[in-house]
N, C-alpha and C positions, 0 to 999 in steps of 0.2 A: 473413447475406450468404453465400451459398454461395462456394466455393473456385472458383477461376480456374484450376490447374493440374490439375482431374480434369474432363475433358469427355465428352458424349458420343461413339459413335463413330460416325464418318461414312464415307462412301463414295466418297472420291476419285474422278474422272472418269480415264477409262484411256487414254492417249497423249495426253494436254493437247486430245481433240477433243470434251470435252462428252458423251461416253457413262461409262456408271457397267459397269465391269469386274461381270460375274454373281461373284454369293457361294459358294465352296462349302459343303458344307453342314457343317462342322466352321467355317468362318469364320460362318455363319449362328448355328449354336450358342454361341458363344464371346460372338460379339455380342447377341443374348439374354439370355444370361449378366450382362453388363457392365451391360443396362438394370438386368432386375432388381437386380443388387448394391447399384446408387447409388441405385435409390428406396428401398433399407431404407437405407444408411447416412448418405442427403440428411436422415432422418425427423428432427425434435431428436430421441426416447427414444434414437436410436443413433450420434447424429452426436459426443460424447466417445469414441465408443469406435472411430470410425474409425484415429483415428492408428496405433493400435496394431496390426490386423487387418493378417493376411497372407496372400495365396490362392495357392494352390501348384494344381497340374492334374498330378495323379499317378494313373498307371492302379490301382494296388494300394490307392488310399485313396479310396470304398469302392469294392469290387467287384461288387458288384452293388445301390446305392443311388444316393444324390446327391449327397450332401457328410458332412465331418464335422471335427468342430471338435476342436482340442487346446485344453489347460488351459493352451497359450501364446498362445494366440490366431490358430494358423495355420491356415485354411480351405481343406482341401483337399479338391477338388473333383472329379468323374471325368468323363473323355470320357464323354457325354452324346448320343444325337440332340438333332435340336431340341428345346427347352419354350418356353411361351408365358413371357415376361419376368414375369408376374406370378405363375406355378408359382416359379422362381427365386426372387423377393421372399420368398414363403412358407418356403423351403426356407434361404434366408441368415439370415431373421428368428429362425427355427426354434433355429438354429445360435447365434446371438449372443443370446439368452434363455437357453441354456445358462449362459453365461458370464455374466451379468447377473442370474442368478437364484443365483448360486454352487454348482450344480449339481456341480462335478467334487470328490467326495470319497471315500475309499477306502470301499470297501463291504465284508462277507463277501459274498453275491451281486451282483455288480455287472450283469448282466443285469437283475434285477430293479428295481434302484438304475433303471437307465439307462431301460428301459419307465416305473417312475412319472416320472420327469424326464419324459419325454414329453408322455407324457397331460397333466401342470399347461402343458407349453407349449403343447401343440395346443388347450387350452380357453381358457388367456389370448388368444391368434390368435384363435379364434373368436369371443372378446368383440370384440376391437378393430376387424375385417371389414376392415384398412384393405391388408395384405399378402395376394391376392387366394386360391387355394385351395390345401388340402392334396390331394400328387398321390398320396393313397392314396382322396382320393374321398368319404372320414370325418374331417369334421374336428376333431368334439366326441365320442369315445364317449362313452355314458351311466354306465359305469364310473367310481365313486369319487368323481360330484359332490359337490364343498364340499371335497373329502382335501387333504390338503396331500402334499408329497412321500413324508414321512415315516411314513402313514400310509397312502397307497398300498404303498410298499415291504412294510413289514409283514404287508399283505394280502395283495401278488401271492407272497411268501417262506412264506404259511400254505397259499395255495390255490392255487400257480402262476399261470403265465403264460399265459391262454387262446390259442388258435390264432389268432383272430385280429387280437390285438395284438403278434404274436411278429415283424410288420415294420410296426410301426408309427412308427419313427422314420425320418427319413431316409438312415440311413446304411445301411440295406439289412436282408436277412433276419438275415444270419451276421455283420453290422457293423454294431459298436456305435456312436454317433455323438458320442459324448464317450469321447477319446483321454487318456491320458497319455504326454505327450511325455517320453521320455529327455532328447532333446539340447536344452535350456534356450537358448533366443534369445536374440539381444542386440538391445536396444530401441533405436533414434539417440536416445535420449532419455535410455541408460542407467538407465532407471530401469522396475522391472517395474511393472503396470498394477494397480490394485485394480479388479478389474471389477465389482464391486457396487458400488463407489461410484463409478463412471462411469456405471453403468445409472441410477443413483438420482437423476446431474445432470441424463441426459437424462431421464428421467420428469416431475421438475420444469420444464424446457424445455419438455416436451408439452405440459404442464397449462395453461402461463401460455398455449402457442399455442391450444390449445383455447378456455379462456376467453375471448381474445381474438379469436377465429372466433364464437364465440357472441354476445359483444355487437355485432360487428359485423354480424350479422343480424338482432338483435332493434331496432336502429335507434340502439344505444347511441353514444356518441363512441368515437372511436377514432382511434391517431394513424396519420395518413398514413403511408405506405412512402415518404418523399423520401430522396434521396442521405444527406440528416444523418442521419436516421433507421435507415435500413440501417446506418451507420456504428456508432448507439450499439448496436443488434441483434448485430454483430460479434463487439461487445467488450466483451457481457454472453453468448453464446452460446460465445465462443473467448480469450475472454484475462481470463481473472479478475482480474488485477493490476489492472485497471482496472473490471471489472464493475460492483461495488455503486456507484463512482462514477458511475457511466455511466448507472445506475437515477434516481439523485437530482437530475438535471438535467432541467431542460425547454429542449426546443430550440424555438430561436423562427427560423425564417427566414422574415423578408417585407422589402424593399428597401426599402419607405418607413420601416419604425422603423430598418433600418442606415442609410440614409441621414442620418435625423434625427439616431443617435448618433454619427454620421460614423465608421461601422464599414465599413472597405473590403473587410475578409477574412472575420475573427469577433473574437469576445472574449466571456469570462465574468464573468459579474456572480455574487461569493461570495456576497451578501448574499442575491440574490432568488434563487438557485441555478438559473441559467437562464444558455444558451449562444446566442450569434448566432453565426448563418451569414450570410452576401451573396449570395443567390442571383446577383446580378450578377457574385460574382468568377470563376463557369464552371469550379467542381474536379470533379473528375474522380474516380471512385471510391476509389483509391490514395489521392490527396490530401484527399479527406475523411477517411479514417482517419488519416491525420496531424497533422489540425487538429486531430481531435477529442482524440486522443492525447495533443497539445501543450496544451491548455488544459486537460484533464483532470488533469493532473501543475502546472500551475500552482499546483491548487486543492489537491490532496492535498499536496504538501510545502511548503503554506504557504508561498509568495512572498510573499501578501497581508499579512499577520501578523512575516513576515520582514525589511520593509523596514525598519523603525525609523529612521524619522531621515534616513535617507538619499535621495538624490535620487529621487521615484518612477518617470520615464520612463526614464535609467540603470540602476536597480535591475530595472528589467522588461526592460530587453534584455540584461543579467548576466543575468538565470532564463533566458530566452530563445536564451541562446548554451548553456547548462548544457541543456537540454531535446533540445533540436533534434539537439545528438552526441549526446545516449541515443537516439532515436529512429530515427536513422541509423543506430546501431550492431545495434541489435533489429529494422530492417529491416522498422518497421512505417509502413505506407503510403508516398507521395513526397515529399518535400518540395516545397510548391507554391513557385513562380516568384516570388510578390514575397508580399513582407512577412515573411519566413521568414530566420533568421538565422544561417548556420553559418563558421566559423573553427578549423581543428585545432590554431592556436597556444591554445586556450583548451581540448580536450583534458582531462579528469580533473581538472578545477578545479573548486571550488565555486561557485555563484554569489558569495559575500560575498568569493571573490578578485579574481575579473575584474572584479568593483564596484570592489574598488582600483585594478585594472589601466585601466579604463577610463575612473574617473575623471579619471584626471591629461591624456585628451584628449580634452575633453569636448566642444570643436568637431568633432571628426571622429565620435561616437559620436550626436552628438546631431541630427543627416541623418540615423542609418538610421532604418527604417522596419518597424517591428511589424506583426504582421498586422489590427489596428487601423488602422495607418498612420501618416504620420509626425507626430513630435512627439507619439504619443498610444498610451500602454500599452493593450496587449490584457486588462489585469487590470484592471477597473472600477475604482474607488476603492468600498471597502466604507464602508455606513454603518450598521453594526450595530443594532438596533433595542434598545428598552429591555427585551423582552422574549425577550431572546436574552441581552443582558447582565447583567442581574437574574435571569434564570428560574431554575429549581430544579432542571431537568432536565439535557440533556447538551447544551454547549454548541455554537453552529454550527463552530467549530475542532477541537473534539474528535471528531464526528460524522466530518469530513472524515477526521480521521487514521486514526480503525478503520476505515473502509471504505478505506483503502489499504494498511492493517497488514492486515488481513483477507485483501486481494485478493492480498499477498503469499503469505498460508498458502498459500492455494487454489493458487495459481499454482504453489506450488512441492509440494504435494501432486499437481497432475496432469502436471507438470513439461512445461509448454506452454513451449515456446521460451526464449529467450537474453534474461536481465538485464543491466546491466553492474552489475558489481561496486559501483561508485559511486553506486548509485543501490538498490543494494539495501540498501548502510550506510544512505545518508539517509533511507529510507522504514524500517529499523531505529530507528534514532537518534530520530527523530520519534515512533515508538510507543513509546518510555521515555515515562515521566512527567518531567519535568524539575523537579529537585531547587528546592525553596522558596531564595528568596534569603534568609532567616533563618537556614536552616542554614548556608549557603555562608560568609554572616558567621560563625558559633558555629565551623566548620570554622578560618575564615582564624583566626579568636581561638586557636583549640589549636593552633595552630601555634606561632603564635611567644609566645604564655602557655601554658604548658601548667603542668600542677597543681602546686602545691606539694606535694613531702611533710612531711608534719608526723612526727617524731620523737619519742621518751619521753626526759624531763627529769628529772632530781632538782631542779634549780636552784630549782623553783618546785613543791611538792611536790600532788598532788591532795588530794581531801577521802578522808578516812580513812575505814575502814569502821567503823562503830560496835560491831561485834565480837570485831575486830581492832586497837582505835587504835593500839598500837605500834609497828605496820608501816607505814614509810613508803613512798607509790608514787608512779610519774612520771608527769606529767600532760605530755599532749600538745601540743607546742608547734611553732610555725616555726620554721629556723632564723635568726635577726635578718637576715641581709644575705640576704633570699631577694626580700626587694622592691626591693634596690638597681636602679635600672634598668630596672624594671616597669614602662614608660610608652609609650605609645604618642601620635603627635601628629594633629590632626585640624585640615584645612583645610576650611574651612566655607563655602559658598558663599551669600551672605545676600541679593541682590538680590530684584529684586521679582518676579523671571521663578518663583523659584521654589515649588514649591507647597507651604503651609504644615501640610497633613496628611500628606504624604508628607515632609515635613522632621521633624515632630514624631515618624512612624513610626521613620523610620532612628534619629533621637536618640535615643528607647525603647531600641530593641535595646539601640543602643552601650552604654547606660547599662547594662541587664540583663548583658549579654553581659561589662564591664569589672568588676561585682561578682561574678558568676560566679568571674571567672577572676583574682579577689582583682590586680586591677590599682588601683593607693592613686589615682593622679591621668593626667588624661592634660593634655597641652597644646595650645591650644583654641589657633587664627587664624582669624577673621572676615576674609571678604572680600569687597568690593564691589568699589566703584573701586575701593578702598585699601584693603592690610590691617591687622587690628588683632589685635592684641597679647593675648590674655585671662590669657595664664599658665595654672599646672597648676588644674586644675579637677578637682574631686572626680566622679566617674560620674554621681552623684545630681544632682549641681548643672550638668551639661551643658544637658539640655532647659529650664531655666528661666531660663539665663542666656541663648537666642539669641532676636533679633529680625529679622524680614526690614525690611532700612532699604531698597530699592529705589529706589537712588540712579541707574541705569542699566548698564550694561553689567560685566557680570564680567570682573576681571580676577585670575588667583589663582597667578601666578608668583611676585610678592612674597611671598606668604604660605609660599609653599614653602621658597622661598630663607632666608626669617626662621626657617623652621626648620632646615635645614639647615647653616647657618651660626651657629648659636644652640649659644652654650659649654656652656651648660644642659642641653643636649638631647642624650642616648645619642646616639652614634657610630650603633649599629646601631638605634634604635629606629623604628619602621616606622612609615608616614603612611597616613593614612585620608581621600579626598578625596570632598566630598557635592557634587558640582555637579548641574547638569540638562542639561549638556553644551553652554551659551552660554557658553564661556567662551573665554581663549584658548588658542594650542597650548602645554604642558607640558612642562618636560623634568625630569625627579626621576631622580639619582642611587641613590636610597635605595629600599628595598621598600617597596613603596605598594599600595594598590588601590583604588580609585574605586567609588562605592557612589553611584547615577542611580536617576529614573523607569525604571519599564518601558514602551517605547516611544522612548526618544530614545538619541541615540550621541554620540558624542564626536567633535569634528571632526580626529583624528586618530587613527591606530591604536594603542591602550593596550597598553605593556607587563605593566604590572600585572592581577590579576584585574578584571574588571567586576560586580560585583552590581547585581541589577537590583528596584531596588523596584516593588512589584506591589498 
């Protein structure tokens, strides 16, 4: 998608009466000039490395040539007569292969440095015929075919420089055309440019356009240039943050399947990784980059995988309200007119806040209308396949995260435009591996058990050495009151709701995790309806003593309360609660933490840690 704010230049009509004011001929030259500039830097090979180029029109840079580049990337250029736009082309391309090819390096002869640099760029140009001729006439000497720089140089420093290569760069007889700049620029980007590896994105960009000119001559598929299409182009060409996402998706716009999925705007479907458009909803270039934008960022920080439990058309306009200020603040495309969701009292908030926040008015949130439409999230409901959830390889969640962890790097190595802060943690945050819930337990367990030390004893003397028996020594012992109070309690949630592998999992740990960390018993409540009573229970004898009686509905206050009120039961000793999150709301005094499926939440917001079995 070419830029909006670099146009050609045109020729005003002179007193509003329809005639076009004659050109002078320095206005004739300049404009010239402009053509050729934009066809080398419109090309992909050189379209990264636009941001950074500066053209300066200084009489003394060069004097008797046609441009010449500094090692900052300022292109300065000299009053000129006329050239035909495509001499220019030649003569710009010329100059930014310099800097693409890493050309500016200190030499002992830098003359001869500066000729070989040449000659590799005038033969590259000659390969590619596409930036039109060199204005010396020669565009390929025969000189040094196959040489690399470095081996030109070598040869033109044994045998000189022949005569008529001695102006054969652009920047004139006596100028050289690769400068080193003293005074060091400042980038709006603050950040100085690696121009080999901006040459090297655009070269990659050529390549894919090339191949893709070739199949589509040779009769091959090829996808249409529509509005969607330019948009992913975009924002695989200019905004990496998004790029490799933007590869992975197929765009689908036809009005009879939106119609059918009753898609009014768009919406992405994670599973089958493909994006709808409505060609009926009439966006507009701006506003296709912002749809695409918007569902794109759906898919990479995981809203689909995020919701757990919670209400899914609330949960998508929480992401929704979280999406739309980033996108607004990055200034990327317009937000379209309906189905688009923005509010600054929500501002630097996560989505899993404003899901609080908007719960509690769910009549007034549950009108708006997604770009989907109402009543109906723009996030399909994923149905993972078995061969996505079983396979061996990298799973479709994990695939999404690197290519937006990824799209970070990139982004911030070419440092293209404004993140917001909050959005740069959460696409951080998301490229951690997120810690096993087993350790999270073994973690909660050393907290509040942490190791005993064991001490040397005479009281109870070791086994003597057999070469020494009359030396007595101390054998290693606890100190007796180290288990006083070693206990922790566990409200057990036993109905029928919950799942019996994932109950017997959690039990395991507890058990492992409570001989680990030399804890004698802990105190066990069964709870259904009602709860019951089990007393202190050995670790080992936890998993054998539960049964899911699946009487109906959880209720596990009582069970809390029977501990907390229980003369038995340490003041400080900490509770461990196993529900699957059907239960009622909770109130515990005491340190606790809840240990659930992964996948479901708790119908209120937990003080205690949540471990999530998986």
């Amino acid at each position: 998608m070419a830029r909006r704010n670099h146009r050609k230049p045109t020729n005003a009509p002179a007193n509003g009466k329809g005639r076009q004011k004659p050109l002078t001929e320095k206005e004739r030259a300049s404009q010239s000039f402009r053509q050729g500039f934009y066809t080398v830097v419109n090309h992909p090979m050189f379209y990264p490395m636009w941001d950074y180029i500066l053209v300066k029109d200084e009489r003394r840079f060069p004097r008797d040539g046609w441009a010449v580049i500094s090692d900052q990337g300022t292109l300065y250029v000299s009053e000129m007569p006329y050239m035909n736009p495509s001499d220019w082309s030649y003569i710009v391309a010329h100059c930014l292969l310099h800097l693409g090819m890493g050309h500016f390096q200190h030499k002992e002869h830098p003359r001869e440095w500066n000729t070989a640099c040449d000659l590799v760029v005038a033969r590259f140009l000659a390969e590619l015929k596409i930036f039109g001729n060199s204005p010396h006439g020669v565009s390929s000497p025969e000189i040094g075919v196959g040489q690399t720089e470095e081996m030109l140089y070598e040869r033109l420093c044994r045998e000189g420089i022949p005569d008529h290569l001695k102006d054969f760069g652009v920047g004139g007889a006596d100028t050289q055309d690769l400068l080193f700049d003293d005074e060091r620029r400042r980038y709006y980007m603050d950040k100085e440019p690696d121009w080999q590896h901006l040459f090297g994105v655009g070269l990659k960009h050529a390549l894919i356009e090339a191949v893709d000119e070739v199949g589509h001559s040779a009769g091959q598929s090829r996808r249409s240039r529509t509005p969607a299409e330019e948009s992913r182009r975009w924002f695989i060409n200019h905004f990496p943050l998004l790029g490799a996402l933007a590869t992975a998706f197929e765009i689908i716009e036809d009005h009879l399947i939106c119609q059918r999925m009753d898609i009014s705007v768009a919406a992405v479907d994670v599973e089958m990784k493909q994006i709808y458009f409505n060609p009926a909803a009439a966006l507009n270039e701006e506003e296709y980059l912002f749809v695409m934008a918007h569902e794109l960022l759906h898919v990479g920080l995981r809203h689909h995988a995020r919701c757990e439990g919670r209400n899914p058309y609330l949960w998508n306009i929480a992401c929704d309200y979280v999406i739309n200020a980033w996108l607004i603040e990055m200034g990327i495309g317009v937000m379209p007119p309906m189905g688009a969701m923005y509010d600054p009292q929500f501002k630097n908030e996560s989505a899993e806040s404003i899901y609080d926040r908007i719960v509690g008015d769910m009549r007034k949130y549950q009108r708006e209308c997604t770009l989907r439409g109402k009543g109906l999230g723009d996030i399909l409901s994923p149905r993972l396949p078995d061969w996505w959830v079983h396979g061996e390889g990298l799973t479709l969640d994990e695939f999404y995260r690197r290519c937006l962890g990824q799209g970070l790097v990139y982004h911030d190595e070419w440092g293209r435009g404004y993140i917001p802060a909050g959005l740069i943690e959460e696409i951080r945050a998301l490229s951690q591996p997120p810690i096993p819930w087993d350790v999270e337990l073994a973690q909660w367990f050393e907290h509040y058990f942490p190791t005993i030390d064991k001490v040397r004893s005479y009281a109870r003397a070791s086994r003597r050495q057999s070469s020494t028996p009359d030396i007595p020594r101390p054998r290693w012992t606890t100190p007796p009151d180290s288990e006083d109070g070693r206990t922790f309690g566990v409200v057990l949630d036993t109905s029928g709701s919950m799942d019996s592998k994932l109950l017997a999992k959690a039990l395991g740990a507890i058990a492992s995790y409570s001989m680990a960390h030399e804890v004698p018993a802990a105190r066990v409540v069964f709870c259904d309806a009602a709860p019951y009573d089990a007393g202190y229970m050995p670790p080992e004898a936890i998993a054998d003593r539960v049964r899911v009686k699946g009487r109906g509905g959880t209720i596990l206050q009582p069970g809390i309360d029977l501990l907390e009120h229980a003369e038995d039961f340490p003041k400080d000793g900490p509770i461990l609660i196993i529900t699957d999150g059907y239960c009622d709301v909770l109130r515990t005094r005491r340190d606790h933490a809840f240990l659930m499926p992964d996948g479901y939440s708790l119908p209120f917001r937990p003080v205690g840690p949540v471990f999530k079995v998986s």
